[in-house]
C-alpha positions in Angstrom: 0.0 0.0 0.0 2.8 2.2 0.9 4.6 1.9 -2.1 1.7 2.3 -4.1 1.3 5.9 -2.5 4.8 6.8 -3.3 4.2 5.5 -7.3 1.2 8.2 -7.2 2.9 11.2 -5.4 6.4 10.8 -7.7 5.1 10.2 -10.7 3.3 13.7 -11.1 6.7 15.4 -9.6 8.8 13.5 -12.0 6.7 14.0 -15.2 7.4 18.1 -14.4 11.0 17.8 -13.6 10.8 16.4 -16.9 9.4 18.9 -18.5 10.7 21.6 -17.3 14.9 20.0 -17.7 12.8 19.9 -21.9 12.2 23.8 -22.0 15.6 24.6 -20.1 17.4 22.5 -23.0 15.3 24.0 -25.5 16.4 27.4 -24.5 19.6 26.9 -24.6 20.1 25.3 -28.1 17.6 28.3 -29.4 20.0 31.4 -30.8 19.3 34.8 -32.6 19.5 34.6 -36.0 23.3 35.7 -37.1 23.9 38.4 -40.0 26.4 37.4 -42.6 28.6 40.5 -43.4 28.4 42.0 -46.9 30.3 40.9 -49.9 34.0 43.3 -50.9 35.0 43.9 -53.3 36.8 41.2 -55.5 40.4 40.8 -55.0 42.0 40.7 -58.4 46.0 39.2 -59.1 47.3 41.0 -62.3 51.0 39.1 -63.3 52.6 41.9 -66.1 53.3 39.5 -69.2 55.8 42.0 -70.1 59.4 41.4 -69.0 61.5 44.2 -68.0 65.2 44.7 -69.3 68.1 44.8 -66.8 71.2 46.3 -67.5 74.5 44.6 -66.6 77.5 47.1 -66.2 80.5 45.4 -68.4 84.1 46.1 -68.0 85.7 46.1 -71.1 89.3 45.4 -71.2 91.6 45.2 -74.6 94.5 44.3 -75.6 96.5 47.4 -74.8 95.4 47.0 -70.8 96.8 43.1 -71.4 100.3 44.3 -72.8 100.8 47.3 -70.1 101.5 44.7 -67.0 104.7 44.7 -66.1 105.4 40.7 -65.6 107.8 40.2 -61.9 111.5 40.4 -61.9 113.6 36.9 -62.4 114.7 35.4 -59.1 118.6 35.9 -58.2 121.1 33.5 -59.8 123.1 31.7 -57.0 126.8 30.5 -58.1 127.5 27.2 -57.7 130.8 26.7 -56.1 132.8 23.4 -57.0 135.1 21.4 -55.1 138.9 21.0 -56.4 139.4 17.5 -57.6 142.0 16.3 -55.8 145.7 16.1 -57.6 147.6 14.0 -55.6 147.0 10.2 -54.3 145.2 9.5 -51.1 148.6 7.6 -49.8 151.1 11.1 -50.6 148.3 12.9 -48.4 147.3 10.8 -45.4 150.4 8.4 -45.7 150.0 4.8 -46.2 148.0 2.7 -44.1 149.7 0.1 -41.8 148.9 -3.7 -42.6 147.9 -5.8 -39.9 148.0 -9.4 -38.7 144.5 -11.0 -38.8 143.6 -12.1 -34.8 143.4 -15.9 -34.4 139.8 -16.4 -32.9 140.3 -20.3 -32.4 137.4 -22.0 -30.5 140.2 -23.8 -28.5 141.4 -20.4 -26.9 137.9 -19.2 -25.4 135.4 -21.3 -23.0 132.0 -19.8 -22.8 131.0 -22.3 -20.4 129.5 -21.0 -17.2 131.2 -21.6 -13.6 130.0 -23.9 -11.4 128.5 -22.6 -8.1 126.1 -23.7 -4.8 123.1 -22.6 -4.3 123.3 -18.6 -2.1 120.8 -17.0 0.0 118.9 -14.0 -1.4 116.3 -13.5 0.9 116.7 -14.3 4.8 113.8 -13.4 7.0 114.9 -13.9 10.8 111.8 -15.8 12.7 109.2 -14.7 14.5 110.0 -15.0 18.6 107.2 -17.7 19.9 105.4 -15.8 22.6 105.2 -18.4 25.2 108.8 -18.9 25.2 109.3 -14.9 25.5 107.1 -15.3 28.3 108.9 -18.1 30.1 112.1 -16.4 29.1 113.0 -19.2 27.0 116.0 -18.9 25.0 117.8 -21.6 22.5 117.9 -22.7 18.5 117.0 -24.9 16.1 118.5 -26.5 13.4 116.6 -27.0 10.0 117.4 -28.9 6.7 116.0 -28.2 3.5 116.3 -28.4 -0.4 116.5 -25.8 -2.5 114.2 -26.1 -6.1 116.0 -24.8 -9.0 113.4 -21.8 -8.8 115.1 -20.9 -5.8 112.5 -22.0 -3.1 113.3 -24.0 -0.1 111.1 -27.2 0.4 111.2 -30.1 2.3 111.8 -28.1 5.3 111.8 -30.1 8.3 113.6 -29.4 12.2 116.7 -31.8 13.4 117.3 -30.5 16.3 115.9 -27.8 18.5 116.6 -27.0 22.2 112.9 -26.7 23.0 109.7 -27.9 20.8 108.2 -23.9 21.3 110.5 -23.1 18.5 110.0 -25.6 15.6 107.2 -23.9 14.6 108.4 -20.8 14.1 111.5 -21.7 12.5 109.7 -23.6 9.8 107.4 -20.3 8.5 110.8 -18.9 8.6 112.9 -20.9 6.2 109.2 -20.9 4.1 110.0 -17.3 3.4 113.6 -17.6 2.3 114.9 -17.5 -1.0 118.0 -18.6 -2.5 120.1 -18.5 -6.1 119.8 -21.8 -7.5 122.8 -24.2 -7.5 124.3 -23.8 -11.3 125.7 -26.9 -12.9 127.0 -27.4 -16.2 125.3 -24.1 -17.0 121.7 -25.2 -15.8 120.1 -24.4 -12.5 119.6 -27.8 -10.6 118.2 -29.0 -7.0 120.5 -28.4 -4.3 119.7 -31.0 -1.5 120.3 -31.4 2.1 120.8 -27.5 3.5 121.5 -26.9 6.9 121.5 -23.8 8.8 121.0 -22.9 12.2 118.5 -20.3 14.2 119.1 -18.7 17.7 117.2 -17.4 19.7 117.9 -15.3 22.5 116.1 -12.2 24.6 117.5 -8.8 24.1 118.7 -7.6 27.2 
């Protein structure tokens, strides 16, 4: 029933909104009429068919103008100056020249072989003081053997004898770090085995 009511109420307020949105719409698309300005005068293009002479100023220049230049002078002559041949023989003026015995260069007479030598140290870096034997105030050595590679590089490193086992350790990084001249034989470098050398250690006072 209720929405019956509503139906018969709106529809009546609608149907003028309608109309009235119409008329608004209608007024606005609805202009005075617009006057069209009058016609001027035709524009006329008029292209001349006649062409109009231009006049080129000309030099003239004859013969006479062409003979009057005065051509540039002719560059200087330089003399030539030439050497005296000379009269006299080569041996009158510096005096004959000595004759000489030819050197005998006999392959017995020179030896291009290279010396012989051992393998030398290059590179010696003492060792590193173990810290618990500076802290007991341990002092004593080691003595390492080793081969030398014919690169120069010690290998094989290993300890024969060492007053305490604190510094084995640090005697092998040492020697790690050395490096020597290879041992030359016959001209070629070659391993060098079995070097010994010994490492102290002792507290500066």
């Amino acid at each position: 029933m209720a929405s019956l009511i509503r139906l018969l109420v709106g529809a009546p307020i609608a149907a003028v909104i309608t109309f009235l949105l119409f008329m608004l719409m209608q007024r606005l698309i609805v202009t005075d009429s617009v006057e069209l300005p009058e016609a001027g005068d035709d524009l006329r293009i008029v292209i001349s068919e006649e062409v109009e002479d231009m006049s080129v100023r000309r030099r003239e220049v004859t013969m006479d103008d062409v003979n009057d230049v005065e051509p540039p002078p002719p560059p200087p002559q330089i003399e030539r100056q030439v050497a005296d041949v000379p009269s006299e023989d080569m041996s009158t003026i510096a005096g004959e020249i000595p004759e000489f015995d030819a050197p005998d260069l006999g392959s017995g007479d020179v030896s291009f072989d290279v010396s012989d030598r051992d393998a030398q140290p290059m590179v010696r870096i003492p060792p590193q003081y173990p810290p618990r034997a500076a802290e007991r105030g341990t002092e004593g050595y080691c003595l390492m053997q080793f081969d030398v590679t014919p690169d120069g590089t010690p290998t094989n490193i290993v300890a024969l004898d060492c007053s305490s086992s604190l510094f084995e350790r640090s005697s092998v990084r040492a020697v790690e770090r050395w490096r020597y001249e290879p041992k030359i034989q016959n001209g070629n470098a070659v391993w060098r085995r079995g070097v010994q050398t010994r490492l102290d250690y002792q507290l500066a006072d």
